[in-house]
DRENROLUM-482133 format. One record per residue (C-alpha): residue number from 1; x, y, z. Coordinates in steps of 0.05 Angstrom, whole numbers. Example, Ala and Ser with C-alpha at 12.3 -4.5 7.8 and 13.67 -1.06 7.14 Angstrom:
panu|u|v|w
1|246|-90|156;
2|273|-21|143;
END
This chain:
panu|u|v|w
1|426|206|-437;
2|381|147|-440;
3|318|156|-413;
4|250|113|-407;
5|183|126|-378;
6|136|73|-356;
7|76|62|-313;
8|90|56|-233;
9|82|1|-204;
10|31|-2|-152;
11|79|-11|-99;
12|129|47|-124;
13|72|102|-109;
14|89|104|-37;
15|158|125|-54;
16|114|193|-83;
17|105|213|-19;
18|155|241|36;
19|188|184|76;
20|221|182|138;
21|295|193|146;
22|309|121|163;
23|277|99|89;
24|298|157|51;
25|364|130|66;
26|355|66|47;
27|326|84|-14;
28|378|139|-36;
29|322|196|-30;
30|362|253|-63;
31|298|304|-56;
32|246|323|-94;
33|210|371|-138;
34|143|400|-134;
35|114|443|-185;
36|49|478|-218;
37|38|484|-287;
38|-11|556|-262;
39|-51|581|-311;
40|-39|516|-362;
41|32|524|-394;
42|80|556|-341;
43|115|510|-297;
44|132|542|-224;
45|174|493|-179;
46|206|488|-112;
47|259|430|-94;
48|265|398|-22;
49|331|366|-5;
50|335|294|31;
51|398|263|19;
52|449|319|27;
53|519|293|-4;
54|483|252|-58;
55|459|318|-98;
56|516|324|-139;
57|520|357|-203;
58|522|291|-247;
59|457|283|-218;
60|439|362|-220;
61|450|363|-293;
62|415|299|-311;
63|357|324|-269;
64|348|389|-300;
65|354|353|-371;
66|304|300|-351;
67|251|355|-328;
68|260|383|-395;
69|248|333|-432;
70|181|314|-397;
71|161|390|-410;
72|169|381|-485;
73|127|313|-472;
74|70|309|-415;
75|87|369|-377;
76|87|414|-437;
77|11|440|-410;
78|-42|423|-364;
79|-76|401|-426;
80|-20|364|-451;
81|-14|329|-375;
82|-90|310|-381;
83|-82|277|-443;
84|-27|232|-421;
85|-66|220|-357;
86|-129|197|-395;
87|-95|163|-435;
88|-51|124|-387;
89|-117|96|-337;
90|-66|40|-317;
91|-18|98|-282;
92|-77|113|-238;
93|-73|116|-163;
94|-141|86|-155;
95|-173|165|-163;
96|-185|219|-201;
97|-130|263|-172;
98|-70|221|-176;
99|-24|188|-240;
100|43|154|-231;
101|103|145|-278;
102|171|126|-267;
103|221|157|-307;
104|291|105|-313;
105|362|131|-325;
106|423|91|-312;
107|433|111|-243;
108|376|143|-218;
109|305|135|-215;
110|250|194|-216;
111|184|172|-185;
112|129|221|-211;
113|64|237|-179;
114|19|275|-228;
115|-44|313|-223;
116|-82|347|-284;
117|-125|386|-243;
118|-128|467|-246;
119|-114|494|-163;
120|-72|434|-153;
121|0|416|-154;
122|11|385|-223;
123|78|351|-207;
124|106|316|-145;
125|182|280|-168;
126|222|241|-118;
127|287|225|-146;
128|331|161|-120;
129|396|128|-129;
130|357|71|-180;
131|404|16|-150;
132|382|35|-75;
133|313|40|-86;
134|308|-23|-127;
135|344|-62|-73;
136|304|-37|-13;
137|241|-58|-61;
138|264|-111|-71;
139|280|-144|3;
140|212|-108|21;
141|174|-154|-21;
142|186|-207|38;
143|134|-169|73;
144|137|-149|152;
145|132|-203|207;
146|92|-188|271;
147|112|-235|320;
148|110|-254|399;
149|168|-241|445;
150|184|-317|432;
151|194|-306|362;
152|131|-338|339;
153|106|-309|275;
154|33|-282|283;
155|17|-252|215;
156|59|-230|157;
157|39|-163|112;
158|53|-126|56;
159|102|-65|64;
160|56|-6|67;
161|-3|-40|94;
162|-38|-20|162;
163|-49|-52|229;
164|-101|-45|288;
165|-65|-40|360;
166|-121|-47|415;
167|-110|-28|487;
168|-156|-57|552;
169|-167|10|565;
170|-206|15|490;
171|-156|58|457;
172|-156|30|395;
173|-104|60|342;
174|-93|47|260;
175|-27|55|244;
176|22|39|170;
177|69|-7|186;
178|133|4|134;
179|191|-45|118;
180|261|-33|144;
181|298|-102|152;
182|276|-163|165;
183|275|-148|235;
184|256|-77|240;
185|189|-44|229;
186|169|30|224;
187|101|51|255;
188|62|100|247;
189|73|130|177;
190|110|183|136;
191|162|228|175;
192|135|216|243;
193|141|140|255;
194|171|100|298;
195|227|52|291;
196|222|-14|333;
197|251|-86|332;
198|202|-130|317;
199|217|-170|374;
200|223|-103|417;
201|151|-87|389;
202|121|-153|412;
203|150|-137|478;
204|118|-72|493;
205|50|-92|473;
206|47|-154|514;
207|74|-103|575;
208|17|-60|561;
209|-39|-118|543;
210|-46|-96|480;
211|-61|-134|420;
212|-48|-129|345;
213|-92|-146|278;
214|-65|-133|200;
215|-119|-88|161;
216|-93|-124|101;
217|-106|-77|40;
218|-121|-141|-3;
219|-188|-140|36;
220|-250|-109|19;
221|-272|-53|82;
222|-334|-90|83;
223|-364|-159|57;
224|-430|-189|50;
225|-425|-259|87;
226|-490|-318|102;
227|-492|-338|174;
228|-504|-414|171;
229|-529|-420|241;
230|-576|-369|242;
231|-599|-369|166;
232|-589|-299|161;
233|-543|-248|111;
234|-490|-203|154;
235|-443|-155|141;
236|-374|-159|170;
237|-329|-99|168;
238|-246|-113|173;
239|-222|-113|232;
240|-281|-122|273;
241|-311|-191|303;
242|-379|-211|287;
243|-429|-187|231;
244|-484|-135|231;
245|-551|-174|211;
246|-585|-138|140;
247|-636|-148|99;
248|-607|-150|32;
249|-618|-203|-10;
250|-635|-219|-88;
251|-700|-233|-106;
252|-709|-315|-128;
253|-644|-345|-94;
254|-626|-383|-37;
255|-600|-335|12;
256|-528|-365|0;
257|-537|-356|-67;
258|-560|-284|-58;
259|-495|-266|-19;
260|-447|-297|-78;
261|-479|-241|-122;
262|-484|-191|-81;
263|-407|-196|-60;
264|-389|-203|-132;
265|-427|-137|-151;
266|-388|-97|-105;
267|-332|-121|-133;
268|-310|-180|-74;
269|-274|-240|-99;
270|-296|-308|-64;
271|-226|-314|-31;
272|-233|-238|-7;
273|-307|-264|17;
274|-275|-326|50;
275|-224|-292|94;
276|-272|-234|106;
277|-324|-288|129;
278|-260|-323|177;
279|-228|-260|203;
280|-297|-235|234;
281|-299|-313|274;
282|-234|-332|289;
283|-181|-269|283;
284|-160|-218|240;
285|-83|-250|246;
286|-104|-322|230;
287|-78|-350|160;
288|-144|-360|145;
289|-160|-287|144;
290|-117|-277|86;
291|-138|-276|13;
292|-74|-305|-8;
293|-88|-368|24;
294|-155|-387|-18;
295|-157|-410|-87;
296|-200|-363|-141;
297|-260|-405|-106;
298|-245|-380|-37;
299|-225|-453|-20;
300|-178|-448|32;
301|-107|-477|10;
302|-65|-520|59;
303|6|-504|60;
304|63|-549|65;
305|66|-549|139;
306|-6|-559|155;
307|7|-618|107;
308|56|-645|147;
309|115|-636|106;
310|186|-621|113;
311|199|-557|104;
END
């Protein structure tokens, strides 16, 4: 059996988690395997079926010889599993609880959560049909289109990312939005969402008067921006109009100057900045409220069609 590990991809570590039925069969979810190493070298597992008729023993016997093979490697110990994890910071989930790897046969792929920490579930696996998962991946990378019931695109976000539905009433609700075709969405997130038609979506929100903003995870939650008009440093949190006034600023720069550094010590890029600074003004769904659309000097970047170009 060939076998190769390597690092997950950022956008693979949602596929470490429990999807709904519609995705898992998409993706060629066969199940998956939880398990705790207990008191550092035992290894105690449970397995969860998803895709029924696809467990069969081909698979069963390359599983059981894949899972062996990581327990002579990484999953040998808990001390063995922290050592890989330290030594892999690129497989991190962003924490100190979380590692991914994704282990590559032939036909199947085995998506690994881990977790080096004593009390805690070392091992989450979710094992796929490699060709089904790498095509769903594949057609999600087009992103999700929100759009009005006349078809006009509004906004367009990464699979996985969240969005902000307002009511008049003021029920306001954050929701994952999750790929399914190019014209079906999934709200809601993990086992419990909701399957809609894009178009079908767009309908029942202008029925209701409610409205819809991306919470586009390639923003910062909140940015440091200079009001021009009132010579003044804000803050503006996503998804919300306006700025809160503060008082921060550098000692010995221009006020501008003083918000350049203070965004780029918390870690904000000027085109993160820029479409922080335009979402809180003009919309959360405008194109200039996406990072993507600023240069690495958060110079906003016409496309072809504001150019006046043929498409």
């Amino acid at each position: 059996m060939d076998m190769t590990i390597e690092t997950m991809l950022p956008e693979e570590r949602k596929y470490t988690y429990t999807q709904s039925s519609q995705i898992s069969g998409q993706t060629g979810c066969i199940g998956h395997l939880r398990a705790d190493l207990g008191g550092g070298e035992e290894f105690f597992s449970s397995w969860d079926d998803h895709g029924g008729d696809t467990k069969t023993q081909a698979f069963k016997d390359e599983f059981d010889a894949v899972i062996n093979q990581c327990r002579d490697d990484f999953l040998k110990s808990r001390s063995a599993l922290s050592q890989y994890c330290n030594a892999h910071p690129e497989a991190s989930f962003g924490n100190d609880r979380e590692w991914g790897v994704r282990v590559n046969t032939e036909n199947y792929a085995y998506l690994m959560r881990l977790n080096p920490h004593k009390g805690e579930y070392s091992l989450y696996c979710y094992c796929y049909r490699r060709d089904w998962l790498d095509h769903h991946m594949e057609q999600a990378r087009r992103g999700i289109r929100f759009i009005t019931p006349r078809f006009e695109e509004k906004f367009r976000i990464p699979d996985g990312d969240q969005i902000r539905i307002s009511y008049p009433d003021g029920d306001v609700r954050d929701r994952t939005a999750r790929y399914i075709d190019d014209y079906h969405v999934e709200v809601g997130g993990g086992p419990f969402s909701n399957l809609y038609h894009i178009c079908e979506f767009a309908e029942r929100l202008e029925q209701s008067g409610g409205t819809v903003i991306p919470l586009r995870s390639s923003l910062p939650e909140r940015c440091i921006v200079y009001v021009e008009s009132t010579d003044e440093i804000g803050i503006v949190t996503r998804g919300e109009m306006g700025y809160t006034p503060t008082y921060m600023k550098p000692e010995g720069v221009s006020k501008r100057k003083g918000v350049e550094y203070l965004n780029e010590a918390q870690g904000t890029t000027p085109a993160q900045a820029a479409a922080m600074s335009a979402g809180s003004l003009f919309g959360w769904d405008t194109k200039a409220a996406d990072p993507a659309n600023y240069n690495a000097a958060g110079e906003l970047q016409k496309t072809r069609r504001d150019r006046g170009e043929a498409r």
